[in-house]
C-alpha positions in Angstrom: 109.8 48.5 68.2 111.2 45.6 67.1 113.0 44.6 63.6 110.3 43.2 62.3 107.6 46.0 62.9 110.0 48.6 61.1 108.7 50.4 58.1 111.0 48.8 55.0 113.3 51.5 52.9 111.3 51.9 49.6 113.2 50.8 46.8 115.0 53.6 45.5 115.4 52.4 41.5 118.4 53.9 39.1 122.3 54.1 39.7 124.5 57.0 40.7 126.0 58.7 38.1 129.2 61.1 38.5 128.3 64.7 37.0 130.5 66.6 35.4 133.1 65.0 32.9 135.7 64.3 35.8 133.1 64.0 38.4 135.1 66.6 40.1 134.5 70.2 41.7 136.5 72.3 43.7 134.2 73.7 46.7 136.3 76.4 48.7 139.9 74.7 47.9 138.1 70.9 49.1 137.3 68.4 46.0 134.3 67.5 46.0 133.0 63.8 43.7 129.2 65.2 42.2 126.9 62.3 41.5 123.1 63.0 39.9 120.2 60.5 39.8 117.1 61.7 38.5 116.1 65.1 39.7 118.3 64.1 42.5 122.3 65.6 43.5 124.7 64.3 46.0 128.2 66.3 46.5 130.6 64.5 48.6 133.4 66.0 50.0 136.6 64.8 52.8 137.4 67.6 54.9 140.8 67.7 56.4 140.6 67.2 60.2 136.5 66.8 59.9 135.6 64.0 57.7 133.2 63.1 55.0 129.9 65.1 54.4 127.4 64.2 51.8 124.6 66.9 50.9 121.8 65.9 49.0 119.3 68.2 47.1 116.5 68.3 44.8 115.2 71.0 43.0 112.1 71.2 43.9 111.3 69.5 46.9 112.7 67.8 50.0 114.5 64.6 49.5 112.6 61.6 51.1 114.6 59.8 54.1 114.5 56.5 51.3 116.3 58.8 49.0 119.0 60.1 51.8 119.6 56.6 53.0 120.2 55.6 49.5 122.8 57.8 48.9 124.5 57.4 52.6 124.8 53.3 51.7 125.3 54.0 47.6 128.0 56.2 48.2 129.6 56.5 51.4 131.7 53.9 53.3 129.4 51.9 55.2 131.9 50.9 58.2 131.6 54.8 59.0 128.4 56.2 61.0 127.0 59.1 59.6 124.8 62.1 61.4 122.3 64.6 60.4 122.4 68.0 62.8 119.7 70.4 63.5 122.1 72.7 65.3 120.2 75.8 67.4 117.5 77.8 65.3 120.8 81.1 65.1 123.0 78.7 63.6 120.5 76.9 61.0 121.2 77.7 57.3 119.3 76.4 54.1 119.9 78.6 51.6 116.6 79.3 49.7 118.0 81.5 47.0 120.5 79.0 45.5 119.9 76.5 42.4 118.3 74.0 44.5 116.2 76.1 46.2 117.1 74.9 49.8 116.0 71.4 49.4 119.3 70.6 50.9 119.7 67.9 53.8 123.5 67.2 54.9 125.3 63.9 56.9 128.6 64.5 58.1 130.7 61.6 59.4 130.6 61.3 63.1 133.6 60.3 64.9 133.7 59.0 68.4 135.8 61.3 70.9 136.5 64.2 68.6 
C-alpha cells in the first residue's frame, strides 16, 4: 500500500489535561503523570530498567486506534518507538471488574536489543 492510499488519522479534537491537582499518582512505588480528555484516560509511567508505558482507557468502550495514536504522539517522546503486545491467551489480562471496565489498551517503549 502506498502513502498515499493510507486511511488518514481522524482528527482527534481537545487537549490533554493532567488529572489530579499534581497530575501525579503513585502506582506500586512507580509515579505515574494521569492526563483525561473527554471520557478518555492516559497514565503514563517510566519503569526503571523497562521504559515508558502509556495505558489508555475509556469507560465504556474500546478506545479507537485515532484515539491511541493521539495519545502515543500527544504525550510520549516521539524519537522513541512504541509497541502494543498480545502476549499468549495464559498470559493476557484486561481486567473487567475495574473502574474502566477493561477498556484498557497498553504501549510500552520498545528498545532494540534488550
Amino acid at each position: 500500500m502506498k502513502q498515499s492510499e493510507r486511511r488518514p488519522r481522524q482528527k482527534i479534537s481537545g487537549d490533554w489535561v493532567e488529572v489530579r491537582s499534581s497530575g501525579l499518582v503513585s502506582i506500586g512505588g512507580v509515579v505515574a503523570r494521569a492526563y483525561g480528555l473527554k471520557a478518555l484516560r492516559v497514565l503514563i509511567t517510566d519503569e526503571p530498567g523497562i521504559g515508558l508505558h502509556l495505558s489508555i482507557s475509556h469507560p465504556g468502550r474500546y478506545p479507537t486506534w485515532d484515539e491511541i495514536a493521539h495519545a502515543r504522539y500527544s504525550l510520549l517522546p516521539d524519537d522513541k518507538t512504541f509497541v502494543m503486545f498480545l502476549p499468549p491467551s495464559d498470559q493476557y489480562v484486561n481486567v473487567e471488574g475495574g473502574p474502566r471496565g477493561g477498556n484498557v489498551f497498553h504501549l510500552h517503549e520498545y528498545r532494540d536489543g534488550e
